[in-house]
Each structure stands twice: as C-alpha cells, then as structure tokens.
py3Dmol code that shows the C-alpha trace and the ligand (Angstrom):
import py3Dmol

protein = """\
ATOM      1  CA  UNK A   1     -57.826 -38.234 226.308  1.00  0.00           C
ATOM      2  CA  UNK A   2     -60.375 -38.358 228.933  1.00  0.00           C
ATOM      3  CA  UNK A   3     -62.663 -35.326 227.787  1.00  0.00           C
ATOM      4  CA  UNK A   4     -62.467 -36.059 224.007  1.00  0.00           C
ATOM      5  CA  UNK A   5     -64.525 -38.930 224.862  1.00  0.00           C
ATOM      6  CA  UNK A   6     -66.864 -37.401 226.712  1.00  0.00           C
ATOM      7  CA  UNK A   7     -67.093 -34.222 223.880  1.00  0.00           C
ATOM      8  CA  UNK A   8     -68.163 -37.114 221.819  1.00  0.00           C
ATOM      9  CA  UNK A   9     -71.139 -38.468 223.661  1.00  0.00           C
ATOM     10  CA  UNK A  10     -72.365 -34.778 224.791  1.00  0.00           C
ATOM     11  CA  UNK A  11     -72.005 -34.073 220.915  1.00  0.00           C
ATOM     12  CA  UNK A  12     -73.989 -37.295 219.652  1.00  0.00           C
ATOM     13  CA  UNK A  13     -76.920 -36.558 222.577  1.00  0.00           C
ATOM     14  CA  UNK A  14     -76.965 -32.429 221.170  1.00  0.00           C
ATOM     15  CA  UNK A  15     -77.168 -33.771 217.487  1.00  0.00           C
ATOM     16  CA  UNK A  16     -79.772 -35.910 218.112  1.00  0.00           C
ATOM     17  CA  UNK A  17     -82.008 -33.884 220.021  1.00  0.00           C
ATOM     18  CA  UNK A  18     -80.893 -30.864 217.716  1.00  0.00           C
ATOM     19  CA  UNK A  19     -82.089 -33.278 214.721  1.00  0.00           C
ATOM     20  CA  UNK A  20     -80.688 -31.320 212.328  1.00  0.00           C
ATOM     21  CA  UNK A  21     -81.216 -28.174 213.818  1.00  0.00           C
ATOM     22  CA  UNK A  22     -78.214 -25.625 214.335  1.00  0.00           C
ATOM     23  CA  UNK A  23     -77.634 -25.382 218.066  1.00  0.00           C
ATOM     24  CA  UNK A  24     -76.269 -21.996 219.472  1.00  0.00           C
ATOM     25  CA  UNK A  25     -75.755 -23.629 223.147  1.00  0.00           C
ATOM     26  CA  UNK A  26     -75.462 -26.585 225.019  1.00  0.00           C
ATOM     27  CA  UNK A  27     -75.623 -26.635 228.679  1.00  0.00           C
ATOM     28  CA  UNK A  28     -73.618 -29.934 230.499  1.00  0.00           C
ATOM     29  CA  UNK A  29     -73.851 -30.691 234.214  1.00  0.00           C
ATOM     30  CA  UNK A  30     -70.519 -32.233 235.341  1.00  0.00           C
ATOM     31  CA  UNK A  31     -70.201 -34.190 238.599  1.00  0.00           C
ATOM     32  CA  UNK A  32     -66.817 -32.565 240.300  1.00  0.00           C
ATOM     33  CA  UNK A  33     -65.875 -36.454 240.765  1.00  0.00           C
ATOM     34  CA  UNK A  34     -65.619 -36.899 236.991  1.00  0.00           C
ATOM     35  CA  UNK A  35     -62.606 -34.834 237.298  1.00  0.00           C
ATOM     36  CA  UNK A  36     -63.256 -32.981 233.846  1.00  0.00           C
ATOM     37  CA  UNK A  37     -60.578 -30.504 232.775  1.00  0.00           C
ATOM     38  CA  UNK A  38     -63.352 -27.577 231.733  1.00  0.00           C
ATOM     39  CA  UNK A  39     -60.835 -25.824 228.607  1.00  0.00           C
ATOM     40  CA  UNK A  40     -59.842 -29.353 227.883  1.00  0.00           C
ATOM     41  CA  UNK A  41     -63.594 -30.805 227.482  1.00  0.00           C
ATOM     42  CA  UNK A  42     -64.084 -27.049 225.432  1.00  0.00           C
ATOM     43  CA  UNK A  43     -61.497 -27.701 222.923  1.00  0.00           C
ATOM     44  CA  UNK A  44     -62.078 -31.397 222.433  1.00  0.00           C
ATOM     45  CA  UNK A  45     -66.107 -30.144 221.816  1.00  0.00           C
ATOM     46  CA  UNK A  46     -65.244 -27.483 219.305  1.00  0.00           C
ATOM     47  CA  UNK A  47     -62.659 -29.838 217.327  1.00  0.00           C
ATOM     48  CA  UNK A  48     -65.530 -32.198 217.215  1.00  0.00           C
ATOM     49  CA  UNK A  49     -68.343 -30.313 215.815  1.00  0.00           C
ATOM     50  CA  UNK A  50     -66.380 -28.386 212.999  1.00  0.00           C
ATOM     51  CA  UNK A  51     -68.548 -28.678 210.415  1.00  0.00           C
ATOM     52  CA  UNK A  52     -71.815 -30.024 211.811  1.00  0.00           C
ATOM     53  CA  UNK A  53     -74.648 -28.549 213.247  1.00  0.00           C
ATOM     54  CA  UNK A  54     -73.334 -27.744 215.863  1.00  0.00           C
ATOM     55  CA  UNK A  55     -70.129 -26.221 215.072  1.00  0.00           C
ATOM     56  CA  UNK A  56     -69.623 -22.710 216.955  1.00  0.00           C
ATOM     57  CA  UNK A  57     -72.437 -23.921 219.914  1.00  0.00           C
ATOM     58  CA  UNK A  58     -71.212 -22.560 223.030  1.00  0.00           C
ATOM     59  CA  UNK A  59     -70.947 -25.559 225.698  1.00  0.00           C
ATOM     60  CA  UNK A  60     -72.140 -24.606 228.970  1.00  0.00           C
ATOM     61  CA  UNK A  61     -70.760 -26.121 232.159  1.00  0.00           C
ATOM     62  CA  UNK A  62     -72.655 -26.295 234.928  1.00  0.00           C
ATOM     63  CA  UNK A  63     -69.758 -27.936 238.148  1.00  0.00           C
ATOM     64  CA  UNK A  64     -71.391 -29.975 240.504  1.00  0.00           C
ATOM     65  CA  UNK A  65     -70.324 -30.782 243.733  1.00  0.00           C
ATOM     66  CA  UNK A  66     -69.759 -34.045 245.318  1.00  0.00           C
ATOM     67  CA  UNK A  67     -72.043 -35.482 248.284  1.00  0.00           C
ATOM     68  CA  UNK A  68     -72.608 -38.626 249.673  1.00  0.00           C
ATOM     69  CA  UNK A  69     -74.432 -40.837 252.458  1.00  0.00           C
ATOM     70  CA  UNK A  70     -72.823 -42.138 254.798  1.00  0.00           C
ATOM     71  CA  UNK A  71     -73.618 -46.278 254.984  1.00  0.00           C
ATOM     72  CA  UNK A  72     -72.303 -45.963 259.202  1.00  0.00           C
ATOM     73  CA  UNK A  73     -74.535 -42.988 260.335  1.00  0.00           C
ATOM     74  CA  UNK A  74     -76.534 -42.164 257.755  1.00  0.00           C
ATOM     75  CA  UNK A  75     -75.758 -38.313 257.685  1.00  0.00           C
ATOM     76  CA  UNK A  76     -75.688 -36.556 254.166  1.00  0.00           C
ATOM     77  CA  UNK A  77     -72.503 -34.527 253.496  1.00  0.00           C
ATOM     78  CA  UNK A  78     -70.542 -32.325 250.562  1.00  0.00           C
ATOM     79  CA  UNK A  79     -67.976 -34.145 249.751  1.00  0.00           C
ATOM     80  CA  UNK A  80     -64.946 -30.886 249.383  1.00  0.00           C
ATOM     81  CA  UNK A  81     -61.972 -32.378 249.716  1.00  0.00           C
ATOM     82  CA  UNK A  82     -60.454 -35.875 249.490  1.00  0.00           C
ATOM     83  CA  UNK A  83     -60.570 -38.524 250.644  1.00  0.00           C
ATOM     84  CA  UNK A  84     -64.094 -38.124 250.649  1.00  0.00           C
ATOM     85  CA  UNK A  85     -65.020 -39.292 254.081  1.00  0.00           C
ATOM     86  CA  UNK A  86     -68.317 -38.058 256.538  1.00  0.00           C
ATOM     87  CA  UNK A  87     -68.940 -35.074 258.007  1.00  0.00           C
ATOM     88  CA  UNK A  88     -70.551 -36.510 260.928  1.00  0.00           C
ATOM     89  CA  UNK A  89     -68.563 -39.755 261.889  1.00  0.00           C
ATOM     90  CA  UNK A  90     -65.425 -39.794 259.283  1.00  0.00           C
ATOM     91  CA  UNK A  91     -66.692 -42.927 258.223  1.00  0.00           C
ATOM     92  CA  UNK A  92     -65.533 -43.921 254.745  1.00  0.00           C
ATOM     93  CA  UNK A  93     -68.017 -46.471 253.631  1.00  0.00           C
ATOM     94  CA  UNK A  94     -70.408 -43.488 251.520  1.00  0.00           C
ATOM     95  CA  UNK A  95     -72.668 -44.189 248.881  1.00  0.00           C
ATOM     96  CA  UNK A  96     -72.072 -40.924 246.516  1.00  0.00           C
ATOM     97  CA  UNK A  97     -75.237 -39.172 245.838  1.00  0.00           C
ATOM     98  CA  UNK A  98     -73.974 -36.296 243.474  1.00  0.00           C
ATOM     99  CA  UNK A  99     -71.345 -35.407 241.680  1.00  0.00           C
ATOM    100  CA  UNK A 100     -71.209 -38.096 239.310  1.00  0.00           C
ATOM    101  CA  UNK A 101     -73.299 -36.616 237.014  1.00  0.00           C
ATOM    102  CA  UNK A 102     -72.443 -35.866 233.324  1.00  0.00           C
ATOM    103  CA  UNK A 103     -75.614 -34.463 232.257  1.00  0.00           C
ATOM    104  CA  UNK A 104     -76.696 -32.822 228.508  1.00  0.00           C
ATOM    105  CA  UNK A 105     -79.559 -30.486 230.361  1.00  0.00           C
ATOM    106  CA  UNK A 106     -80.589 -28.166 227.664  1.00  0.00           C
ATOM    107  CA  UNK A 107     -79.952 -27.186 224.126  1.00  0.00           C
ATOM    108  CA  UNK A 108     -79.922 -23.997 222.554  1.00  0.00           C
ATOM    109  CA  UNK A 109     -81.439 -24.055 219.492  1.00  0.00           C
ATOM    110  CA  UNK A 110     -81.241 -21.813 216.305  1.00  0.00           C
ATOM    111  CA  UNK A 111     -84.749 -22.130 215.088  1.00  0.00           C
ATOM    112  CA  UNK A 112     -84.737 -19.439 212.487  1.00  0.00           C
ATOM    113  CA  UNK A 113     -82.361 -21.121 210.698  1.00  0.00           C
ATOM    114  CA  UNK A 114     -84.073 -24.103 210.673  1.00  0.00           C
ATOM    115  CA  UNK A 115     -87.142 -22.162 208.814  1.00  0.00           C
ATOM    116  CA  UNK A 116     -84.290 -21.457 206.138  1.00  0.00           C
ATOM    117  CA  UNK A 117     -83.517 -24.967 205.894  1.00  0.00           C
ATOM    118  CA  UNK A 118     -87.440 -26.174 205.531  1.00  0.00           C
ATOM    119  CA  UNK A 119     -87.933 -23.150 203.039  1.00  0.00           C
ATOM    120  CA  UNK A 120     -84.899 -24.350 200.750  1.00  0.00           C
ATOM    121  CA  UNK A 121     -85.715 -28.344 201.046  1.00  0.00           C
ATOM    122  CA  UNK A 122     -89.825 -28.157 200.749  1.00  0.00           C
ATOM    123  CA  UNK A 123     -91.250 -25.169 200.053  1.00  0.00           C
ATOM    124  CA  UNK A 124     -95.193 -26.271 201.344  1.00  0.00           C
ATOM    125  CA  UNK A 125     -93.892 -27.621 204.714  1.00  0.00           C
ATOM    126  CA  UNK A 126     -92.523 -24.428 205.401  1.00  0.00           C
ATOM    127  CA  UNK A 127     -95.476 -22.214 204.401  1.00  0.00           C
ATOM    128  CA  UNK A 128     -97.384 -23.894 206.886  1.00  0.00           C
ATOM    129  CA  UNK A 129     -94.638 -23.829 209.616  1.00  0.00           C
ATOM    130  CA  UNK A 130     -93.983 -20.436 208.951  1.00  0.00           C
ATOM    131  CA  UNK A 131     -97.666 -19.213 209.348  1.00  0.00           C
ATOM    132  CA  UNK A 132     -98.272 -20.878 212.789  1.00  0.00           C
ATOM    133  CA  UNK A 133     -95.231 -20.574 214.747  1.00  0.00           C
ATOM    134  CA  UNK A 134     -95.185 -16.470 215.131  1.00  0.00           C
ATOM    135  CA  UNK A 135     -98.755 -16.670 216.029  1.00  0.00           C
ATOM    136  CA  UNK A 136     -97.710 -18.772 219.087  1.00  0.00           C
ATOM    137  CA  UNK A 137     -95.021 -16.840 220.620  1.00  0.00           C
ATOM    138  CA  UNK A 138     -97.063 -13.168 220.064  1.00  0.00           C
ATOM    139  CA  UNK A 139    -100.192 -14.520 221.878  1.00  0.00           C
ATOM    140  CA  UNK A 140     -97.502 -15.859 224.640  1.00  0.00           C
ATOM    141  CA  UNK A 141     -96.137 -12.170 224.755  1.00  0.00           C
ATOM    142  CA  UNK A 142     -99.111 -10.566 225.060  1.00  0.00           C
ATOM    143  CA  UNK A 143    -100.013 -12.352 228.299  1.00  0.00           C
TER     144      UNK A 143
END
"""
ligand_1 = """\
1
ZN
Zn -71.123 -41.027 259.117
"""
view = py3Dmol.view(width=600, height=400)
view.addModel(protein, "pdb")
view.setStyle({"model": 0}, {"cartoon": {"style": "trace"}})
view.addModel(ligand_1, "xyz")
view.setStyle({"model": 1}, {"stick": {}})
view.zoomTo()
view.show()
C-alpha cells in the first residue's frame, strides 16, 4: 500500500523532530500528483504511531495543486486535469513545478507534557526549564 509507506516516512521525520516530545499535530503538504488517498494515508498514520509519541497526533493535509512550465513556450500553468498538457500552446513537454511535493511543514507539539517527562527523569534539569520558559511567553504576551 502506497500511503502506508509514506505514513512511515512522515512518522520517522515527526519523531525525530518531536525528539521525544508528544506531538498533538502534524501538518503534511501533498503534491495532487502523488495521488494520495487522504483517509487511506490517515489510517495507515494512526496504525503506525499506536503507542509512540505520537499516537493520537492529528495529521494535517494540506492538497496541493499541480503546475508546470511548459519546455515549448515557456508559459506557467495549473495543471487540473489530465493529461497534463499547457495552457497556452497544449504542448506536452512540461517540467512540473508543484505538486510533487510531500512535505512534513510543521509539528504540533505537546510541550507541557514534556515538562512532566523532564520532572520524572531529572529532577534539576527541569527546575531550571521550568523557571525560564513561562517567563518567555508572559513578556511575549504583554507586548
Ligand atoms: Zn506551451
């Protein structure tokens, strides 16, 4: 299955980034011309991550539409329908500029619960994270 192997890479890119962290949402941009099944890539993602950080992260997909240049004219176009062919000319020699994408752009991240974790595992490495971090975001509010 096409999207289970995809699940997997957008699951080892979130865990790494996430290092260790729980992760309440990952956002994915998906090139229309990848021809991802959304629900499919959704259940393959949640079978995946049962039991790991990121198990119950809400994935995020973000559909991007094909375009291309054309190699004869040199015109730009969005590719809707196949075959994919230019808007200006109906040449078919394009070089696809989008749409191809398969993209981890963000991550959600739980960060209380990573205070928890610090607190349980080393007690002076959180007493130090713990002070500075709600300093930061009031002083951000208050602007
Ligand atoms: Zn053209």
């Amino acid at each position: 299955m096409h999207e289970l192997s995809i699940a997997e890479s957008i699951a080892s890119i979130a865990a790494r980034h996430a290092d260790g962290r729980r992760v309440r949402r990952v956002e994915v941009q998906v090139g229309h011309l990848r021809q991802v099944v959304p629900s499919a890539l959704t259940f393959a993602f949640e079978l995946l991550v049962a039991g790991t950080a990121l198990e119950g992260a809400e994935l995020t997909l973000e559909a991007v539409p094909p375009a291309g240049r054309c190699r004869g004219c040199g015109s730009e176009t969005q590719l809707e329908r196949f075959p994919l062919a230019c808007g200006a000319c109906g040449g078919l020699d394009l070089e696809i500029t989008a749409g191809e994408e398969l993209l981890v752009t963000a991550l959600e991240l739980d960060e209380h619960f990573d205070h928890e974790r610090r607190e349980d595992t080393c007690q002076t490495t959180a007493d130090s994270w713990w002070r500075g971090v709600p300093t930061a975001v009031s002083r951000r509010a208050a602007r």
